[in-house]
VOGU-3710 file (C-alpha; in Angstrom, 3 decimals, decimal comma):
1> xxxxxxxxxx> 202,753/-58,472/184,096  203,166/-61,980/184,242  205,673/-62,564/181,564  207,764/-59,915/182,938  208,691/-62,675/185,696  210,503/-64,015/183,242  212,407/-61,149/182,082  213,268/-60,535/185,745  214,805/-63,861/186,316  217,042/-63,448/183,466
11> xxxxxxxxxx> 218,164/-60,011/184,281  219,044/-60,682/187,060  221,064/-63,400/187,041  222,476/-62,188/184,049  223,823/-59,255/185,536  224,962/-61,304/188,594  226,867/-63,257/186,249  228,562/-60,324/183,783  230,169/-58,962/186,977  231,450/-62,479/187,863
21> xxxxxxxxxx> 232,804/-62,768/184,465  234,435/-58,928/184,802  235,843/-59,810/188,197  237,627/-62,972/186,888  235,303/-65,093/188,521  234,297/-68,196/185,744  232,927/-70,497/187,572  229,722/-68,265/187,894  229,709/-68,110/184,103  229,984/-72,141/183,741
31> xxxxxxxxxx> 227,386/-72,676/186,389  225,372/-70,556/185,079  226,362/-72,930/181,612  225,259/-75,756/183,979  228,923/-76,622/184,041  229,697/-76,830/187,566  227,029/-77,297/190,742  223,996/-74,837/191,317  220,772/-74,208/192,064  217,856/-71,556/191,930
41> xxxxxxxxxx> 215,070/-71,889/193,503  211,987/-69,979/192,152  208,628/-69,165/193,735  206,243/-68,024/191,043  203,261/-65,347/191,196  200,857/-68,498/190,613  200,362/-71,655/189,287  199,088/-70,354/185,860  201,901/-71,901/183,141  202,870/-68,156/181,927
51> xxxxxxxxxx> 203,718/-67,932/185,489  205,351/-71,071/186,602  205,784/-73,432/183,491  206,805/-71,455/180,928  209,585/-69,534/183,079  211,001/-72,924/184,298  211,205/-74,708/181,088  212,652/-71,752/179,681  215,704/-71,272/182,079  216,258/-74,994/182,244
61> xxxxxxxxxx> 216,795/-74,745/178,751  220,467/-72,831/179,654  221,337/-76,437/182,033  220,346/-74,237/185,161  218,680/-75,967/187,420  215,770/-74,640/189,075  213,888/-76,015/191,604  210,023/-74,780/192,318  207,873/-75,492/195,343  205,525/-78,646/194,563
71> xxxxxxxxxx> 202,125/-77,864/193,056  199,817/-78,348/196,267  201,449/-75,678/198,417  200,643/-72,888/195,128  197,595/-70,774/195,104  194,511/-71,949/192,828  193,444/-69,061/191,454  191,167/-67,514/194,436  192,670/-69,814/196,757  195,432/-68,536/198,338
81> xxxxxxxxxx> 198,282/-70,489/198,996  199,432/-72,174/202,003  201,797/-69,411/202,745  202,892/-71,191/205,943  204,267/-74,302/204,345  205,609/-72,481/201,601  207,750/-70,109/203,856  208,562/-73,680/205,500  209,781/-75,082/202,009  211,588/-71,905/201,099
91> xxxxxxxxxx> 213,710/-72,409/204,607  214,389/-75,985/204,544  215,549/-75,876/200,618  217,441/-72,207/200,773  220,729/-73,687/202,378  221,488/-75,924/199,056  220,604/-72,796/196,178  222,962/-70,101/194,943  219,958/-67,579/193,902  216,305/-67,410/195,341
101> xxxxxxxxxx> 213,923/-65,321/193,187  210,697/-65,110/195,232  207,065/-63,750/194,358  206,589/-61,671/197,581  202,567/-61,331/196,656  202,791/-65,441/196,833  205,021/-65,483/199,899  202,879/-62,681/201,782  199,684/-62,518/200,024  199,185/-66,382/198,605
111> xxxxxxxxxx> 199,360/-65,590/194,769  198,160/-62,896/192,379  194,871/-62,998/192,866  194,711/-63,436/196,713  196,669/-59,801/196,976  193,413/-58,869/195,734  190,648/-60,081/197,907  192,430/-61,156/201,022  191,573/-59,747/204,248  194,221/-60,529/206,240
121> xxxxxxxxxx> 195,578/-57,594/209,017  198,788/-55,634/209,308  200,061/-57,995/212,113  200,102/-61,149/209,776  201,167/-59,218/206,981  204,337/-57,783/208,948  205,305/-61,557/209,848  205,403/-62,937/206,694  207,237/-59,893/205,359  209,715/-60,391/208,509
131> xxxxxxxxxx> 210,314/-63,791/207,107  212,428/-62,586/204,444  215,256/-61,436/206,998  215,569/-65,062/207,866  216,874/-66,156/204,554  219,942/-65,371/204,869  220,701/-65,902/208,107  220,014/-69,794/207,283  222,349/-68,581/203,915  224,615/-65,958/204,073
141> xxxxxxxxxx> 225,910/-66,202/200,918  222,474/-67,088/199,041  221,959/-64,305/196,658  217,735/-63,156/197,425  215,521/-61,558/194,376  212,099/-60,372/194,930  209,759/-59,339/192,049  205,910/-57,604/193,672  203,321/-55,745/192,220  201,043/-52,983/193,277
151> xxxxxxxxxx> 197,918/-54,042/193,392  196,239/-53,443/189,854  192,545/-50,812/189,746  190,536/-52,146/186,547  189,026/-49,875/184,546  186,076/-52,578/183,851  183,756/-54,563/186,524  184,330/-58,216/186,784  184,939/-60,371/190,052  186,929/-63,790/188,106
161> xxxxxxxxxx> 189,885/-62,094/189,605  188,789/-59,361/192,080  186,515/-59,242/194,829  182,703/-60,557/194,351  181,578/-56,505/194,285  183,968/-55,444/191,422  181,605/-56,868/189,240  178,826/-54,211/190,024  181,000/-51,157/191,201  184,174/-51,859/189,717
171> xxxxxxxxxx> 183,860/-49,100/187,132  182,896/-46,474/189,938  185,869/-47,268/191,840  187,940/-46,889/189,234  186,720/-43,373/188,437  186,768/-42,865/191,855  190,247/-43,243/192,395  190,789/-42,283/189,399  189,717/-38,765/190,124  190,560/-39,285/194,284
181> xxxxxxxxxx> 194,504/-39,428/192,541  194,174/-35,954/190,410  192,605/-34,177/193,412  195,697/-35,197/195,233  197,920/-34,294/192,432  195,791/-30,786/192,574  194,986/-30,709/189,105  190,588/-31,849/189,534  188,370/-29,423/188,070  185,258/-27,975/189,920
191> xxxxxxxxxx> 183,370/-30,436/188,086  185,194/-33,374/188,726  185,090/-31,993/192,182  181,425/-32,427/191,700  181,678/-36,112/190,506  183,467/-37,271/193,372  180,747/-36,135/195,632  178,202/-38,499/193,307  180,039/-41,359/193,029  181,070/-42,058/196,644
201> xxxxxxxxxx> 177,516/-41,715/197,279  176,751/-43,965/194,781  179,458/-47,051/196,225  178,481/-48,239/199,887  180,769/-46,980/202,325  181,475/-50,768/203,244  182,676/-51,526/199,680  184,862/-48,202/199,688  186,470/-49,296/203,036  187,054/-52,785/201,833
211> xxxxxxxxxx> 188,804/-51,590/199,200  191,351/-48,876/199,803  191,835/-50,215/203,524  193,494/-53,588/201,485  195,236/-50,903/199,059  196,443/-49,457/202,151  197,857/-52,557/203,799  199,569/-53,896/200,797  201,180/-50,555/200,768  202,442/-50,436/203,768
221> xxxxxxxxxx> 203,633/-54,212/203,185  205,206/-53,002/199,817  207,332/-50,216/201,760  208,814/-52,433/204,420  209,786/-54,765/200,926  211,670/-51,529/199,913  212,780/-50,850/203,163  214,556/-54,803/203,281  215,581/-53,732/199,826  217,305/-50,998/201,008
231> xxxxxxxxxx> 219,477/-52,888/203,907  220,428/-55,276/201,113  218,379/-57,898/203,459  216,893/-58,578/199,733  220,033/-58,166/197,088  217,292/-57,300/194,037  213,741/-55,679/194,124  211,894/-55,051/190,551  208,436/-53,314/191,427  205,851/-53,644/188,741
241> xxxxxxxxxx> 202,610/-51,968/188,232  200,031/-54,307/187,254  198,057/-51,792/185,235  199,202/-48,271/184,061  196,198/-45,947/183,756  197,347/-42,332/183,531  195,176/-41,605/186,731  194,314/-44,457/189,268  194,293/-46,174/192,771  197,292/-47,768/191,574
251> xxxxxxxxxx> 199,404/-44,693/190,126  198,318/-42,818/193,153  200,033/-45,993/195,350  203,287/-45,374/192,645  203,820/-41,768/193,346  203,645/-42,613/197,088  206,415/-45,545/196,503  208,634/-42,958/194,321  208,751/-40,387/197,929  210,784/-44,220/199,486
261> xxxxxxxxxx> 212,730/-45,553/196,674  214,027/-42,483/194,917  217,790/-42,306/194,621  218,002/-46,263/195,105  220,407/-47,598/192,316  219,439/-49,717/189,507  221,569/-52,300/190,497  219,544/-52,798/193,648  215,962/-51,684/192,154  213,906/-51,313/189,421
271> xxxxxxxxxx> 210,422/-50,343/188,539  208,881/-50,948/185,397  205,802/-48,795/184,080  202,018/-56,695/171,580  202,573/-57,758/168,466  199,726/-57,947/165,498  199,344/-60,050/162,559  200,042/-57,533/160,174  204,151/-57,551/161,853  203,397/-61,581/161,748
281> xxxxxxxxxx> 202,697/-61,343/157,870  205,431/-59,105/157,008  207,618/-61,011/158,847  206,316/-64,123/157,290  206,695/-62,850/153,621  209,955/-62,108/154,003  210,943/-65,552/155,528  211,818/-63,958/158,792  209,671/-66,101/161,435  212,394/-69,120/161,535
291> xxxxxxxxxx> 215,756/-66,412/162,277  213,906/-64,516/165,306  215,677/-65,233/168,823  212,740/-64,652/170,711  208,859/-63,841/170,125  206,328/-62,748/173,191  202,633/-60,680/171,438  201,138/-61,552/175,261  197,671/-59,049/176,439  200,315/-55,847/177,565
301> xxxxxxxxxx> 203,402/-54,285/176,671  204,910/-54,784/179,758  204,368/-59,002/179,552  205,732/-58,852/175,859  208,525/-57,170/176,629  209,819/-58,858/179,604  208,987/-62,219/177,501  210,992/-61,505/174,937  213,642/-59,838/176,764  213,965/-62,720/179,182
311> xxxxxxxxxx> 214,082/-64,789/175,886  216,380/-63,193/174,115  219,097/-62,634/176,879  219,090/-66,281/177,341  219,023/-67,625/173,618  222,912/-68,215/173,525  222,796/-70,786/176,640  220,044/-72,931/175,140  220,694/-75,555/172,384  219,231/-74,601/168,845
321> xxxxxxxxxx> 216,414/-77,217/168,986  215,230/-76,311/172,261  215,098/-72,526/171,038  213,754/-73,304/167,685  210,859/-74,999/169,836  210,069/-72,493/172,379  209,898/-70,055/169,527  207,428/-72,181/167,882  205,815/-72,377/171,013  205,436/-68,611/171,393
331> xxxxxxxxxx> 204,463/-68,598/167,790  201,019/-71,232/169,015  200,315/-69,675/171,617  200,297/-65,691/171,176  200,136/-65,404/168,008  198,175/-68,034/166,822  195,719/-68,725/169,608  195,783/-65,260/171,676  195,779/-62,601/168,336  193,464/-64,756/166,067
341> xxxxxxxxxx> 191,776/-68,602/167,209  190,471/-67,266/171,026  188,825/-64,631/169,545  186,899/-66,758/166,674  185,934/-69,761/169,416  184,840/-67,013/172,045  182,664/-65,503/168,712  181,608/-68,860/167,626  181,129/-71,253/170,553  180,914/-69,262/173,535
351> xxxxxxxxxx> 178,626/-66,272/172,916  176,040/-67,995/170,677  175,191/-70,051/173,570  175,449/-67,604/176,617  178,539/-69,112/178,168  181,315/-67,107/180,111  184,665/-66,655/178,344  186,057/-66,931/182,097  184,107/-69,864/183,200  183,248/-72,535/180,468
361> xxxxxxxxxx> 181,609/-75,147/182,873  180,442/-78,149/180,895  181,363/-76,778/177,487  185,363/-76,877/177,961  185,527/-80,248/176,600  184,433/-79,341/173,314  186,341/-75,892/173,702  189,708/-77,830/174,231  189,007/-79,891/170,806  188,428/-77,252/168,916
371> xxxxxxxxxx> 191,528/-75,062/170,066  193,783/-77,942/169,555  192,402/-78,699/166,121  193,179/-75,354/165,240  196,128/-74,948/166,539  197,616/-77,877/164,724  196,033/-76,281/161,138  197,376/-73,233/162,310  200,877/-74,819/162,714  200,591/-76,682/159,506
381> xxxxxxxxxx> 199,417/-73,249/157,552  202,425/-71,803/158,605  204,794/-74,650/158,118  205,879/-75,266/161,643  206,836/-78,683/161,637  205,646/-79,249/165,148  202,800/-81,591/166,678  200,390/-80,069/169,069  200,371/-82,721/171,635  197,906/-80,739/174,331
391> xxxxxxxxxx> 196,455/-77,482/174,690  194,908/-77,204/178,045  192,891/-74,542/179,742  194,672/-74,417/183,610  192,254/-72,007/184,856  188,938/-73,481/182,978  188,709/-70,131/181,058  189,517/-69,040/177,420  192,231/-66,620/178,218  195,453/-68,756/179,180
401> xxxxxxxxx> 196,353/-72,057/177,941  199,279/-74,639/178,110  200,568/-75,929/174,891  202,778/-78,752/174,575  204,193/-80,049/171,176  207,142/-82,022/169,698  208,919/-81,688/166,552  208,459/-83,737/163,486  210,192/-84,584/160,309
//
């Protein structure tokens, strides 16, 4: 989901800018050039890189200058940001920006993760949501984009990014929902009837409560979003799904959605529902890796896309070097350390040892070394002429990392 950000920005600017240029109107194409004066100002999901990093560096590479709230007021992880401040920073900066494109889960929630877990009621919820309407009365002519997600049902237990219980009746709540969505779709069988009965009695009804009563609220947040959407209080709304399991808590929350934004026009709102090494090698073969635009082989379809879309669209405002470099740098990262060296460290280092992929503790050191060891042979293999400067690991875990590099001779 999170590279989809990305995609989002560029869309939607883009499209802001193609009607300029069909209405006559070029000084929205040379700003957005970086020829004449403007500003965007960004909120990310998170403070992860894919989230925040990666999007900036990628639009500054056009000359467009964005401007992102400073690092303390972002969530860390489970710590949810200072949504307060931030709504504070948003108002005092909005007057000087042409374009604000805003996470609403960081600007009502506190970040990804925090939409998750938080326990925070209706009232406060509502407030922060109401905040939105005051953009533009500080800006009337600032143009407001909002990308949110619905909040994602795992398949698999595990509480690095959901609440401490997941971990032991994650699984049963998916099924649960799982099955909770067909039987309101009318479509459960009279043993899957059956199964219901079993495993509610087999999650504790505090867990169950917990859980869809913070589905619930984040609903009801997400509808007023569509609802601000809809009085062009917010110009833009793209609604992802965070995961896209045929039955689920979370499609179940979709087909309610569809019943308030059906009919909306694209131009208002949009919803959206990897690469391997063998593509890699074939491209490789045929010489093909140095003439692509853009590259993105990220964990879903829906990050790779939007990556590479987001990419793509922009590739003609960047200078070659820069693009030749962010390619590269899509190259390191997803295809060289997500599709082949995470895996081999994880089967080497980590497991051998008994340490958590998503918690390394006092072995990250060591884990850093090796990745940026390989990463440089894996450079050098495939003749990009790139140093690896830094690979870092923001979240102390194997699964995302920061690389920065320069070009050599």
């Amino acid at each position: 989901m999170k590279k989809i950000i990305l995609f989002c920005l560029s869309l939607l600017l883009l499209v802001d800018f193609s009607q300029a240029k069909a209405n006559g109107n070029s000084d929205k194409i040379d700003f957005f050039k970086g020829k004449v004066a403007g500003k965007v100002l960004f909120v990310p999901l998170d403070e992860r890189p894919v989230s925040l990093d990666y999007v900036t560096e990628t639009i500054g590479g056009t000359g467009v200058e964005v401007i992102t709230p400073p690092k303390e007021l972002l969530p860390n992880k489970k710590i949810p940001a200072n949504t307060e401040k931030l709504w504070q920073w948003v108002f005092e900066n909005s007057p000087q920006v042409d374009y604000l494109v805003l996470s609403s889960d960081n600007m009502v929630y506190g970040g990804l993760i925090p939409s998750r877990i938080h326990s925070l009621d209706i009232q406060t919820l509502t407030n922060r949501v109401a905040n939105f309407s005051r953009i533009k009365k500080i800006n009337p002519k600032v143009k407001v984009y909002i990308f949110t997600t619905i909040m994602r049902s795992p398949r698999e237990g595990g509480n690095t990014e959901e609440p401490d219980y997941y971990t032991t009746y994650g699984s049963k709540l998916f099924q649960y929902s799982a099955l909770l969505d067909r039987a309101d779709m009318g479509t459960l069988t009279i043993e899957e009837n059956k199964r219901i009965t079993q495993l509610q009695e087999s999650i504790p009804q505090t867990i169950r409560s917990d859980w869809f009563n913070r589905r619930a609220r984040n609903l009801n947040v997400t509808r007023q979003l569509i609802n601000l959407n809809q009085k062009n209080v917010i110009d833009y709304m793209v609604l992802t799904r965070d995961d896209c399991a045929v039955y689920s808590a979370s499609h179940k929350d979709f087909r309610k959605l569809q019943e308030v934004f059906k009919g909306m026009p694209q131009s208002q709102f949009i919803t959206f529902p990897g690469a391997d090494n063998t593509l890699m090698a074939l491209l490789e073969k045929e010489k093909l890796l140095p003439h692509l635009t853009a590259y993105s082989g990220w964990n879903t379809c829906g990050n790779s896309i939007g990556y590479a879309l987001g990419q793509g669209m922009l590739a003609d405002y960047m200078d070659i070097p820069f693009q030749k470099k962010f390619l590269i740098t899509r190259y390191l990262d997803d295809w060289g350390y997500q599709a082949n060296i995470r895996q081999a460290i994880e089967r080497e280092l980590l497991f051998p040892l008994g340490y958590d992929r998503n918690n390394l503790g006092p072995l990250e050191g060591k884990v850093k070394k090796e990745i940026n060891k390989r990463l440089q042979t894996f450079a050098d293999n495939h003749a990009f002429k790139v140093k690896v400067l830094e690979a870092s690991l923001p979240w102390h875990r194997t699964f995302n990392i920061k690389v920065e590099l320069e070009p050599v001779k």
